[in-house]
DSSP file (Angstrom, degrees, kcal/mol; ACC not computed):
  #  RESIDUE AA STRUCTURE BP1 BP2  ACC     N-H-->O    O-->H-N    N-H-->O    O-->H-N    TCO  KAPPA ALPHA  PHI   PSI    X-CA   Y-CA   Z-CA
    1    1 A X     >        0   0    0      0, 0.0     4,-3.2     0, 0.0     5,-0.3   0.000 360.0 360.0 360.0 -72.8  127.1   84.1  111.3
    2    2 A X  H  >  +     0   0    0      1,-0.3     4,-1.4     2,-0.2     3,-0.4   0.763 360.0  42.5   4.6 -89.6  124.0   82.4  110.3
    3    3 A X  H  > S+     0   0    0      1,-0.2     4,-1.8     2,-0.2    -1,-0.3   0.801 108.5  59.2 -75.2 -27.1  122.1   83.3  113.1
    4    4 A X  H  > S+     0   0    0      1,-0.2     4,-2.5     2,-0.2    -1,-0.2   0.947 106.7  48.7 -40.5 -51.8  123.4   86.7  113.1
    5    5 A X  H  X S+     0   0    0     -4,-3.2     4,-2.2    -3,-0.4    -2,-0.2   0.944 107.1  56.7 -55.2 -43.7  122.0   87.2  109.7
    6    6 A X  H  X S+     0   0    0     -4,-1.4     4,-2.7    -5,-0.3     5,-0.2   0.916 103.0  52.5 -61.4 -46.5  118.8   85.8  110.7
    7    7 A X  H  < S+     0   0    0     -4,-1.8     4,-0.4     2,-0.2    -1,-0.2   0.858 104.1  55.0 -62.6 -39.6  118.2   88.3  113.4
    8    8 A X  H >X S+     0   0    0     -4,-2.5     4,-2.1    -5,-0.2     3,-1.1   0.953 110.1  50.3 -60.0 -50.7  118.9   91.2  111.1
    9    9 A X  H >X S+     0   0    0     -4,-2.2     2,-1.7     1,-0.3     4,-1.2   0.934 109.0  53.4 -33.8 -92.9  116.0   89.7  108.8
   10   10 A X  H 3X S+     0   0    0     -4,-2.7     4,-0.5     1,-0.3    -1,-0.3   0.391 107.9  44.7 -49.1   2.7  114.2   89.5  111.6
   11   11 A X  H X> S+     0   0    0     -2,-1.7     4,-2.6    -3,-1.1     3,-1.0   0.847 116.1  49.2 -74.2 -80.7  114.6   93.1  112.6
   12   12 A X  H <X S+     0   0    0     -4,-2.1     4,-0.6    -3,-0.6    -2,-0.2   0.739 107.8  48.9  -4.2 -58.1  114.0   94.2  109.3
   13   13 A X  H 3< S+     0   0    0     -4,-1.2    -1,-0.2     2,-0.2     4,-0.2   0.828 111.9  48.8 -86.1 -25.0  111.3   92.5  108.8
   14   14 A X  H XX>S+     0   0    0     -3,-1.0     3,-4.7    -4,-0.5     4,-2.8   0.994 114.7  56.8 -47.6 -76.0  109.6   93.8  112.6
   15   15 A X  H 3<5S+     0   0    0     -4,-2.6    -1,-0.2     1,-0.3    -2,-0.2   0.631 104.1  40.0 -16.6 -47.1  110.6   97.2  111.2
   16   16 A X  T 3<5S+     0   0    0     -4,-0.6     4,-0.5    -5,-0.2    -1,-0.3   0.364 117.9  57.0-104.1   1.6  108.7   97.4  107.7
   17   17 A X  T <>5S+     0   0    0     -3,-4.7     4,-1.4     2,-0.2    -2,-0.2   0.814 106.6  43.2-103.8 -38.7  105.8   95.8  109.6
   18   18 A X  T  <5S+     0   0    0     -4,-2.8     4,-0.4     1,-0.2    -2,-0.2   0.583 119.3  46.2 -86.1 -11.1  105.5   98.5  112.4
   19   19 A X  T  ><S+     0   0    0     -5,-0.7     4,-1.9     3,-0.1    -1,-0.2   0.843 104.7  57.8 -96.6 -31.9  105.9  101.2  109.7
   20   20 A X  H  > S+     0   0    0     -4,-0.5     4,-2.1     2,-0.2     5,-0.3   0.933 113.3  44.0 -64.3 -39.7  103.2   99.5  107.2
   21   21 A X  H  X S+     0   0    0     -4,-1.4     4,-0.5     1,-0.2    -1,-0.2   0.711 115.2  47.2-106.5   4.7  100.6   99.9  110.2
   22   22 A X  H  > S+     0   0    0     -4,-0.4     4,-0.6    -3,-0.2    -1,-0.2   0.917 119.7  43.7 -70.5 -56.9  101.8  103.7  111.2
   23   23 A X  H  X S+     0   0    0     -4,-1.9     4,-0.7     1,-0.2    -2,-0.2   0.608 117.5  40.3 -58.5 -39.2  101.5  104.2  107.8
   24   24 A X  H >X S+     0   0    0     -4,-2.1     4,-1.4     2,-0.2     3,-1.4   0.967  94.4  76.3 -89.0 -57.9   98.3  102.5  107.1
   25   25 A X  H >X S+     0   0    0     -4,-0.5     4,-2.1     1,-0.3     3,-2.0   0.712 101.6  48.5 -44.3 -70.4   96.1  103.6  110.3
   26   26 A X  H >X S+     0   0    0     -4,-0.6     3,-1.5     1,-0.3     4,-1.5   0.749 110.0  48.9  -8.2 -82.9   95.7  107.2  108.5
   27   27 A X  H <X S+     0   0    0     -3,-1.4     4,-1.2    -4,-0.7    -1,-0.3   0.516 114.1  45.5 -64.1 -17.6   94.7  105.9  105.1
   28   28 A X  H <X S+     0   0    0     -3,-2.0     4,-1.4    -4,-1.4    -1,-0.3   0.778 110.2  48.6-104.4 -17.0   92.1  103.6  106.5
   29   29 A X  H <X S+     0   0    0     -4,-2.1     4,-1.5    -3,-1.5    -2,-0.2   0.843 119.6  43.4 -90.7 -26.7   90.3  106.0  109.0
   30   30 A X  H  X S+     0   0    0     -4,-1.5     4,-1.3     1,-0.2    -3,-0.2   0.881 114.7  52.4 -75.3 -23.9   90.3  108.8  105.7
   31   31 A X  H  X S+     0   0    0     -4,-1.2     4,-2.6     2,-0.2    -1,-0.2   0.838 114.4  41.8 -67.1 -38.4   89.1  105.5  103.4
   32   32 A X  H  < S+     0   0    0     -4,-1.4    -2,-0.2     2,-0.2    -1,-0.2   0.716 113.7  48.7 -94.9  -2.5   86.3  105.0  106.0
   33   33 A X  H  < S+     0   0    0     -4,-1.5     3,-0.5     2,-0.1    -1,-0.2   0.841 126.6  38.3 -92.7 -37.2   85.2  109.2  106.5
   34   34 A X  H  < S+     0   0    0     -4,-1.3     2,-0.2     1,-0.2    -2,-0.2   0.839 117.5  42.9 -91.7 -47.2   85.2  109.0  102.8
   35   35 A X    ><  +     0   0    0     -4,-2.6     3,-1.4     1,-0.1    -1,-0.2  -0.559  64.1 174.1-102.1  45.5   83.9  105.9  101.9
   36   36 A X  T 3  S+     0   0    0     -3,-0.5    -1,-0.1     1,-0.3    -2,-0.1   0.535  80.2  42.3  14.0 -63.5   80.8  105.5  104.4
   37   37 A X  T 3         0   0    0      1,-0.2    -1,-0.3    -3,-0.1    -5,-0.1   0.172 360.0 360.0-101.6  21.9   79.5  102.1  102.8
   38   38 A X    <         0   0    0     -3,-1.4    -1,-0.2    -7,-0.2    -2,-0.2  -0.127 360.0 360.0-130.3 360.0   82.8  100.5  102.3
């Protein structure tokens, strides 16, 4: 049970990590056409 649980964490956690850097790659190429010296 234990390690069942764990594996769902670890799914989860894959999950919100490959959606934070879909999420992000957008917002950093418009921070960096916008914000030149940054």
């Amino acid at each position: 049970m234990f390690l069942y649980r764990g594996i769902l964490f670890f799914i989860e956690v894959q999950r919100k990590e490959i959606l934070k850097q879909i999420s992000n790659k957008p917002e950093d190429d418009y921070y960096r056409q916008n914000n030149p010296n940054g």
